[in-house]
C-alpha positions as CSV (number, residue, x, y, z in Angstrom):
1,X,-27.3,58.2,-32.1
2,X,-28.0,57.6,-28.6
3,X,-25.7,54.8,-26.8
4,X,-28.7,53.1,-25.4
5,X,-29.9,52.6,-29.2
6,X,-26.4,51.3,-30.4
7,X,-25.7,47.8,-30.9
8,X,-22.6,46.2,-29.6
9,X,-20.2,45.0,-32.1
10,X,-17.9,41.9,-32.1
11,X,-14.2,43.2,-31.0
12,X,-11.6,40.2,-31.5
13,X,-8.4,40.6,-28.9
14,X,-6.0,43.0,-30.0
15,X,-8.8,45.6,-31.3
16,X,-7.9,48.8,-29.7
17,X,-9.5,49.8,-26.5
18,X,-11.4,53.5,-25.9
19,X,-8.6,56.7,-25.3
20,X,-9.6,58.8,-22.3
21,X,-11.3,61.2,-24.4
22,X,-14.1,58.5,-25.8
23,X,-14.3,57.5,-22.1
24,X,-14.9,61.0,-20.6
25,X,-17.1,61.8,-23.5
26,X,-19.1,58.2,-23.1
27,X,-19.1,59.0,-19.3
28,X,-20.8,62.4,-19.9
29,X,-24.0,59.8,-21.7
30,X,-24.2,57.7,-18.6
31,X,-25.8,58.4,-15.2
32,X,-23.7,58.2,-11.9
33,X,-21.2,55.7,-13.8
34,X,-18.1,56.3,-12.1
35,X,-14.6,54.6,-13.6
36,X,-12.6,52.6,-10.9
37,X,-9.5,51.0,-11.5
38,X,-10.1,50.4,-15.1
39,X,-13.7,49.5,-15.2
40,X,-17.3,51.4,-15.6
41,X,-19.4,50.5,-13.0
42,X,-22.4,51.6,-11.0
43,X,-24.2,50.3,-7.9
44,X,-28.0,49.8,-7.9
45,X,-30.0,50.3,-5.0
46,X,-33.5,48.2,-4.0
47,X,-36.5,47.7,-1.7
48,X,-35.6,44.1,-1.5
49,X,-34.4,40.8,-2.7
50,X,-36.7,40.3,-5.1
51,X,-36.2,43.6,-7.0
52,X,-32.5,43.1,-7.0
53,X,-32.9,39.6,-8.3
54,X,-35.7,41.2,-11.0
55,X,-33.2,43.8,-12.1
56,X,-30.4,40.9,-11.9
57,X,-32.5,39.0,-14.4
58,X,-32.4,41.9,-16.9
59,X,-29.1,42.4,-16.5
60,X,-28.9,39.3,-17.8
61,X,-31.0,39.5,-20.3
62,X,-28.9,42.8,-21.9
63,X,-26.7,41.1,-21.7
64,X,-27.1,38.1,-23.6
65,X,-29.2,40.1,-26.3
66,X,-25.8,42.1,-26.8
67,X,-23.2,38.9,-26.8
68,X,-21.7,41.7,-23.5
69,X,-21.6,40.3,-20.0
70,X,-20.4,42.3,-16.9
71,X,-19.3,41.3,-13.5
72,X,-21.9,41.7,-10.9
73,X,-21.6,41.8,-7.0
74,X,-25.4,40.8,-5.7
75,X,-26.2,41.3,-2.3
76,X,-29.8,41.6,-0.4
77,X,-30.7,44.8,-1.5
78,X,-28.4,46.1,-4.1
79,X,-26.3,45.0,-7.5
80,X,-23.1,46.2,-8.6
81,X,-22.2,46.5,-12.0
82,X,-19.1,46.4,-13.5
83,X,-18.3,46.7,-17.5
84,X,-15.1,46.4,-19.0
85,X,-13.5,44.4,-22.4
86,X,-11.5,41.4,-21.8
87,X,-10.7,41.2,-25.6
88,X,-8.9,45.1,-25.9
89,X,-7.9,45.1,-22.4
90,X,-10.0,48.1,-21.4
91,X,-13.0,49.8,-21.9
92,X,-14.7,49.6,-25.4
93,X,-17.9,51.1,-26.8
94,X,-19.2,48.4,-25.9
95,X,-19.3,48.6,-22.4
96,X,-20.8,52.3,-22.6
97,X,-23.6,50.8,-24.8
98,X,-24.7,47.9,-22.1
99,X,-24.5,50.7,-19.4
100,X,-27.2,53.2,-20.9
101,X,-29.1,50.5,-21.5
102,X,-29.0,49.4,-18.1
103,X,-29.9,52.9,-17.4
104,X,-32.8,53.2,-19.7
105,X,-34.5,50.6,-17.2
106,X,-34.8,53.3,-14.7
107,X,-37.0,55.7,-17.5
């Protein structure tokens, strides 16, 4: 099943967070995600304020559907996004899954 189709699950602290190889091989699903200092994360590039703010609210919206928020830097014309899993202390399936659905906006 395709990432972007998965649902993210409840992981309590303590679950274990993703080994390198689920990361490299969730990586290869994504497009132009990059892994920095411990976290997934992409920057999105707009005409203007208003698109950024637009694909801001979606964000959002993914977010909340899936109970998984990330950390966002907004500025005029562009939105970082940043996924990682506060409860395992690293990157979970869950932050792959929020990512290719962030990318199946651009379809």
């Amino acid at each position: 099943m395709q990432l972007s189709q998965m649902q993210c699950r409840e992981l309590p602290k303590g679950s274990p967070a993703a080994t390198s190889q689920q990361v490299a091989d969730y990586l290869k699903q994504l497009n132009d995600w990059a892994l920095t200092n411990g976290v997934i994360e992409k920057t999105f590039s707009f005409k203007d304020y208003y698109q950024t703010i637009a694909f801001v609210n979606a964000v959002a919206w993914i977010a909340n559907s899936q109970n998984h928020h990330p950390d966002l830097v907004v500025g005029y014309n562009k939105c970082t996004v940043k996924y990682s899993t506060h409860s395992v202390g690293g990157l979970s399936e869950n932050d792959f899954i929020c990512a290719a659905r962030i990318d199946a906006l651009f379809r």
